[in-house]
C-alpha angles and dihedrals in degrees: 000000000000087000112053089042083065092039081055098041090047086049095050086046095046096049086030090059110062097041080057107057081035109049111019108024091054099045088057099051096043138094112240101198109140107182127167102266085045093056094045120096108263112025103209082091104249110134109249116261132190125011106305084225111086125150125248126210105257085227087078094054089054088047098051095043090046091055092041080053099049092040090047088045097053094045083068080065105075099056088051091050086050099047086037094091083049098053143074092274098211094056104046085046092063091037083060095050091053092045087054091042090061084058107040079053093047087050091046081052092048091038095050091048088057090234084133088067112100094209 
C-alpha cells in the first residue's frame, strides 16, 4: 500500500506543479491593467483593419511541417555522434545509413510533389 500512496503523491506534485507556477503564481506577479488599446487584436495600437481570415496557399503548410519533420529527425543525430565512440562502430554506422536513407527518401517524396517549390 506504501507504494502506491508515493506513486499518488508524486502524481498530485507532478500535475500540482505546473497549475501552480501557471496559473497562481502568475497571477500574482502580474499587472492586471486592461485598458482599450490593450483588449483590442493586435496590440501595437493600430486599429484593426479586413477581415483576420485570410486564406493561406496549402504549399506553405507543407513547407512548414516538412521543415518541423526534418528539424525534429537530425536532432536524432547528436546522441548517435556521442554514443558513436561506445558502440559496435559498423553497426551504428549502418544504423545511421538507414536512418539517413529514410530522409533522403522523405526529401525525393517532398521534392517530386513539388512541395519544395515557394510559390
Amino acid at each position: 500500500m506504501g507504494a502506491y500512496v508515493d506513486i499518488l503523491v508524486v502524481l498530485l506534485a507532478g500535475f500540482s506543479f505546473p497549475i501552480i507556477n501557471v496559473w497562481v503564481i502568475s497571477k500574482m506577479l502580474r499587472r492586471d491593467n486592461p485598458y482599450p488599446k490593450k483588449v483590442t487584436t493586435y496590440e501595437s495600437g493600430m486599429t484593426p483593419f479586413g477581415d483576420a481570415r485570410i486564406k493561406f496557399q496549402l504549399s506553405y503548410y507543407f513547407f512548414a511541417l516538412l521543415f518541423v519533420v526534418f528539424d525534429v529527425e537530425t536532432v536524432f543525430l547528436y546522441p548517435w555522434a556521442t554514443v558513436f565512440q561506445s558502440t559496435d562502430r559498423v553497426f551504428a554506422f549502418w544504423e545511421m545509413i538507414v536512418f539517413l536513407g529514410i530522409l533522403a527518401a522523405g526529401l525525393v517524396y517532398a521534392w517530386k510533389k513539388k512541395v519544395l517549390r515557394w510559390v
